[in-house]
C-alpha positions in Angstrom: -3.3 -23.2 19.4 -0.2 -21.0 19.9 -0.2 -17.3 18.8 2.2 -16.3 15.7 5.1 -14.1 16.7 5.3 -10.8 14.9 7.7 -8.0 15.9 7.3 -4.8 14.3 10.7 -2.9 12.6 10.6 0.9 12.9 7.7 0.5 14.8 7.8 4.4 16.1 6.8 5.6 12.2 3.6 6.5 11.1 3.5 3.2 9.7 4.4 1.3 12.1 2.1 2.7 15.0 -0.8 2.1 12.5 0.3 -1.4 12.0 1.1 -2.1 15.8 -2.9 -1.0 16.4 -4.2 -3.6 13.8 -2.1 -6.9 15.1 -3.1 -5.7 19.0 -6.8 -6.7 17.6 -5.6 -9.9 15.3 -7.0 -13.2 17.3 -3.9 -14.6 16.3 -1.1 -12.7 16.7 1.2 -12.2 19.5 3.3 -9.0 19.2 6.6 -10.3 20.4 8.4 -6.8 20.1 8.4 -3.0 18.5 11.6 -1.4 17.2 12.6 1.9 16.8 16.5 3.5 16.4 15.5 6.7 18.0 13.8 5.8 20.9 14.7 3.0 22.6 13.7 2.0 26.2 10.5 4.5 25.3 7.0 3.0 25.3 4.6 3.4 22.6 2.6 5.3 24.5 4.8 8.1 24.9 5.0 8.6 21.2 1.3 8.1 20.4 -1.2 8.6 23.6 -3.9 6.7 21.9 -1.9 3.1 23.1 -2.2 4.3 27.0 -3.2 2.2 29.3 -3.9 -0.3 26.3 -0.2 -1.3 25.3 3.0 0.1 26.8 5.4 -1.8 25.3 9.1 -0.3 25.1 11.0 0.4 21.7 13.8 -2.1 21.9 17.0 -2.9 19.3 16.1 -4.6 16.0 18.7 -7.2 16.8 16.4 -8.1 20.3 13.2 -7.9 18.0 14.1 -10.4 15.3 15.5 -12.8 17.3 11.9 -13.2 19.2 10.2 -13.3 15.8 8.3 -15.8 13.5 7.7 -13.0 11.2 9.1 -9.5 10.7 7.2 -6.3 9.6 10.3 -3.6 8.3 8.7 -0.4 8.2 11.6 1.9 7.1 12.5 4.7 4.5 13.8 3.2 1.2 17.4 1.7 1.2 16.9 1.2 5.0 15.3 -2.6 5.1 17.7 -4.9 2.4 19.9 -5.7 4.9 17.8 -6.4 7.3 15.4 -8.8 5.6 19.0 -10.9 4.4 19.1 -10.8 8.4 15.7 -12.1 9.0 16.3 -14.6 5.8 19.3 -16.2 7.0 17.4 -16.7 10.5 14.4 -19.0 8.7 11.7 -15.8 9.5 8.9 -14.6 7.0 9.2 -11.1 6.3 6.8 -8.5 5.0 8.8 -5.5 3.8 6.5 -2.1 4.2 9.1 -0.1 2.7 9.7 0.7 -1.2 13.3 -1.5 -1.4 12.1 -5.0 -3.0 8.8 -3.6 -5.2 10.5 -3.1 -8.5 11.8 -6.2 -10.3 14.2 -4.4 -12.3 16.5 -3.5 -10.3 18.3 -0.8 -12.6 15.0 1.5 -12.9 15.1 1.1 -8.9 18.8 2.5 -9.1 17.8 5.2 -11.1 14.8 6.5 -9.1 15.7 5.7 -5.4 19.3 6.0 -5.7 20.4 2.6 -3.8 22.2 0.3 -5.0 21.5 -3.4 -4.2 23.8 -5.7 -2.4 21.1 -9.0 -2.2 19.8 -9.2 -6.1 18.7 -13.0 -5.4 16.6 -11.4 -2.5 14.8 -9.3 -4.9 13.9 -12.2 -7.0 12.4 -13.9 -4.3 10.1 -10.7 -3.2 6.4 -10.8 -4.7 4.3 -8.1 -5.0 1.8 -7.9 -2.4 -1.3 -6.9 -3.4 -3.5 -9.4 -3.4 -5.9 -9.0 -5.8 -3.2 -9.5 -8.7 -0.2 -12.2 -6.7 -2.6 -14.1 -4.1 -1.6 -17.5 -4.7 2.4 -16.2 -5.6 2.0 -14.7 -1.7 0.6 -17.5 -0.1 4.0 -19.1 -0.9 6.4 -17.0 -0.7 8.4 -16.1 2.3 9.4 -12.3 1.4 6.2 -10.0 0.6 7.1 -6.4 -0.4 4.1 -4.5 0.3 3.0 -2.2 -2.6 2.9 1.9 -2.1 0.0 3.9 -1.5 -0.5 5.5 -4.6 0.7 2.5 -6.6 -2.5 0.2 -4.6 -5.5 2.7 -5.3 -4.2 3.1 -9.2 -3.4 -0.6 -9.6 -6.5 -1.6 -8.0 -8.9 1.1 -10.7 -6.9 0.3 -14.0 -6.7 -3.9 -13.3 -9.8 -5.0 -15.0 -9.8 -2.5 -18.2 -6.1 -3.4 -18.6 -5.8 -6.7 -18.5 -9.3 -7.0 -20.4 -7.5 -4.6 -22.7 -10.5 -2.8 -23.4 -8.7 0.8 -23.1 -5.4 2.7 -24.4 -2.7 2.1 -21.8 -0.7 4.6 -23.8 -3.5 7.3 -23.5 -3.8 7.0 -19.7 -3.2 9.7 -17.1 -3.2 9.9 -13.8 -4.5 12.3 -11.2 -4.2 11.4 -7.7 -4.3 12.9 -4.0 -3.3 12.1 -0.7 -3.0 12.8 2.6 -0.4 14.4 4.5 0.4 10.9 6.6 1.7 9.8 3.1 4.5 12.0 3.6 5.8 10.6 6.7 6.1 11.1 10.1 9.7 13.4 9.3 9.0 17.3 9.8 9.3 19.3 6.7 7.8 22.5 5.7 5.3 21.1 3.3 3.4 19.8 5.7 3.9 22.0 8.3 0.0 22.8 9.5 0.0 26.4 8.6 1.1 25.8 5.4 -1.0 23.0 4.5 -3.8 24.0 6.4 -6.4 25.2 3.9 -4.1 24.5 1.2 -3.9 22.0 -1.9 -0.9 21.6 -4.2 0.4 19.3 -6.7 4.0 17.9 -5.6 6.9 15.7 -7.0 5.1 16.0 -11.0 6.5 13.3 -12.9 8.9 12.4 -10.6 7.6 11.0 -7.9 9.1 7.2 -7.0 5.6 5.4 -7.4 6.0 6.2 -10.9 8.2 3.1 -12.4 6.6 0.8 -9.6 2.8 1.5 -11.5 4.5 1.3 -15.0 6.3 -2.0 -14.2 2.9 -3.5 -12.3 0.3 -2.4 -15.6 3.1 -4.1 -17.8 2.6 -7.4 -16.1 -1.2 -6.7 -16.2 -0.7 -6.4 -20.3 -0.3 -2.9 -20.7 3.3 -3.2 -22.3 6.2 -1.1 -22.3 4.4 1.7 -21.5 4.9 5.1 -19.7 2.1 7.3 -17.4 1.6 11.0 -16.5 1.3 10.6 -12.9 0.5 13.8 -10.9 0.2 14.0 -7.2 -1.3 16.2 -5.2 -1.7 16.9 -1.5 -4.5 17.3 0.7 -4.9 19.0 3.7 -6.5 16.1 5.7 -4.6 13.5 7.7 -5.0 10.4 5.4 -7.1 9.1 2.6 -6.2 8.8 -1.3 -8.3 9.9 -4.4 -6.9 8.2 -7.6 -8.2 9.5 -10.9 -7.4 7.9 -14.1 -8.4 8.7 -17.5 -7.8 6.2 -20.5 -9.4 6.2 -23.9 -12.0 3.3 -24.5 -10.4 1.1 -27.5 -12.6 1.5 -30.8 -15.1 -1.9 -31.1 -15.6 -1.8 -27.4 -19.3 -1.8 -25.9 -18.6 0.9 -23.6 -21.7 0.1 -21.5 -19.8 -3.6 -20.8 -16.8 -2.3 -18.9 -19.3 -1.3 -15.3 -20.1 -5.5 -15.6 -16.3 -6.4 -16.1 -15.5 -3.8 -12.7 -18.4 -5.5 -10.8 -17.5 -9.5 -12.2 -13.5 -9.1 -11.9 -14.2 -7.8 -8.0 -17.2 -9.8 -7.2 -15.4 -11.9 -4.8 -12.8 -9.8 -3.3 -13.5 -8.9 0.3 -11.3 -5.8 0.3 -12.5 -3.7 -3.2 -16.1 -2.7 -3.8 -17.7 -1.4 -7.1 -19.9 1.2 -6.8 -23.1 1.6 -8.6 -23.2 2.9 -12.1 -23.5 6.9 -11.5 -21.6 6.4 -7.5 -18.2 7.9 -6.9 -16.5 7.1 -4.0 -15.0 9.6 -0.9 -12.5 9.3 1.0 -14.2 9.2 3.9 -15.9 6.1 3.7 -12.7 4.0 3.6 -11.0 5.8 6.4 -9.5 3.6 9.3 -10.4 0.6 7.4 -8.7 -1.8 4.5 -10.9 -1.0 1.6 -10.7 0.4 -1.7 -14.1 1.4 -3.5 -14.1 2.4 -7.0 -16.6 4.5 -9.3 -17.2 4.8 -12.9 -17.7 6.8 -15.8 -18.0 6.9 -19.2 -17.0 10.4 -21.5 -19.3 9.5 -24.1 -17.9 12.8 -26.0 -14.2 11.8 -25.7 -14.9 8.1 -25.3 -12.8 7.8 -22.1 -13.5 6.2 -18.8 -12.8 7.7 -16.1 -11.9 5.7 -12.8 -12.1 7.0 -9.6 -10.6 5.0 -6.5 -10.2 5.7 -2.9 -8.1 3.8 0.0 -6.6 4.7 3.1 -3.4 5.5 2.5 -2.4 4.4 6.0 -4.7 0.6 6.1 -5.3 -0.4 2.6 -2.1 1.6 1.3 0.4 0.3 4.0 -0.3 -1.8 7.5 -3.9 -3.0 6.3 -2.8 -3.9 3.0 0.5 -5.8 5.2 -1.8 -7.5 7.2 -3.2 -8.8 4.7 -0.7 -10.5 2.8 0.6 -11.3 6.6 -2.5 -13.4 7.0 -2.0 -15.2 3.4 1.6 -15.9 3.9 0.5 -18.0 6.8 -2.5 -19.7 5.4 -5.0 -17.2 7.7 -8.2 -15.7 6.6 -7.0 -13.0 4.8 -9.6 -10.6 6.2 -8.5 -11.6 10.2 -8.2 -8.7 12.0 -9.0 -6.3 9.2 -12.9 -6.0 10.1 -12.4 -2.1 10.4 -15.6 -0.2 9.0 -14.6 3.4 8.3 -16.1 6.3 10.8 -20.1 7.4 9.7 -18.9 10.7 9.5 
């Protein structure tokens, strides 16, 4: 059986190097080419050390890329990939968008926070949301995935049972999350700069960061309504890894010692998001390098709130795992191919 053809745009990102490591290991991919704008005619190598001897492949054009493709992976800043998955339309090729520009159905909220205008509005009513756990059958047939944010996966993923159960507030929730500095990007800024990060923890972006109106719009189609969050990020001084806390009030009538068996039952079968045991909270550390999300419990019994705790890897679950993924449904694979990563012991 012939290999599938992926090609990887902006393939020299953070992003993109992470995702060009996971499809080397797929048993059914064949990486048919790597883009980058800034360094073409450079191998991977020279950019990340780790590929030597493993993979060399040059950096080409995204023009040379795409027209070697069955499938494209954009991995670009916001604004950057519209144009070029009307490109990769026209052409007949599947396209998983890793970038932030087809996530938000309503396109004038994704005006206001990004700033773009869009030129391809039928496009982005053909994108679905790709995380699995809420559009699985929608991405198995659909040929344009926009692959959810980091943030937006590890909060989605923690409120999805309660919410759509509606056994707490959406109205009372708020959100407390961290992340690591890969989340950022791969551009140099001061923020991140080592000696100011190092030892170091700030919030950042409070109440406007862009993965705001993406969680708002995703909880509504969960049932949470018209609603709006207090969402406060926070930086870590590690390389990757996100910490999601969420606080919601319980509604009145509800058993609060039911909602650990609603987690456990909604997940039971999902091969990528594990409930811990009553009294567990998860760590970061146990999901690193790999495509899982593990979620903890617990119950304020003064305030009668639950508080959810979730943890991904911003980098697998929040971005190339997560695109693998919905790589493998779009083309009828095992969703879990190639994604057999078990984080480090320690």
């Amino acid at each position: 059986m012939s290999k599938i053809k992926v090609g990887v745009i902006g393939a020299s990102g953070f992003v993109g190097a992470e995702l060009t490591g996971i499809l080397l290991k797929h048993p059914e991919v064949e990486i048919s080419g790597l883009s980058s704008i800034n360094h073409v005619g450079k191998a991977i190598s020279e950019l990340y050390p780790a590929f030597t001897a493993q993979y060399d492949q040059k950096f080409e054009e995204n023009d040379t890329v795409i027209n070697r493709s069955d499938i494209l992976f954009i991995c670009l800043p916001h604004g950057e990939s519209e144009n070029l998955v009307k490109q990769c339309m026209d052409q007949n090729k599947k396209v998983v968008d890793v970038g932030a520009d087809f996530r938000l159905k309503n396109l004038d909220v994704y005006k206001g926070w990004y700033g773009v205008d869009v030129e391809f509005p039928a496009l982005h009513e053909q994108a679905v949301y790709g995380l699995p756990e809420m559009n699985r059958e929608e991405i198995k047939r659909t040929k344009l995935v926009a692959n959810p944010g980091c943030y937006s996966t590890s909060i989605l993923l923690g409120l999805y049972p309660v919410i759509s159960k509606k056994l707490v507030d959406p109205g009372s929730l708020i959100i407390d999350a961290k992340s690591g500095v890969t989340g950022a990007g791969k551009t140099l800024s001061e923020g991140t700069n080592f000696a100011v990060k190092n030892e170091g923890f700030n919030a950042y972006k409070v109440a406007t960061h862009r993965h705001t109106p993406e969680i708002e719009e995703k909880l509504n189609l969960m049932g949470a309504g018209e609603i709006k969050v207090s969402f406060v990020p926070h930086l870590l001084p590690v390389n990757r890894g996100i910490l999601s806390t969420m606080y919601v009030d319980i509604l009145d009538g509800v058993d609060a010692k039911s909602i650990q068996p609603t987690y456990e039952n909604w997940y039971e079968d999902e091969p990528f998001v594990t409930v811990l045991k009553a009294g567990k909270l998860p760590d970061i550390s146990h999901v690193q390098h790999s495509n899982h999300c593990q979620i903890g419990l617990t119950i304020d019994e003064r305030t009668n709130r639950l508080i959810i705790v979730s943890v991904i890897d911003n980098m697998q679950k929040g971005a190339a795992g997560q695109a693998v993924q919905n790589f493998n449904l779009m083309l009828g694979i095992d969703e879990t191919k190639g994604l057999s990563m078990v984080a480090p012991s320690f």
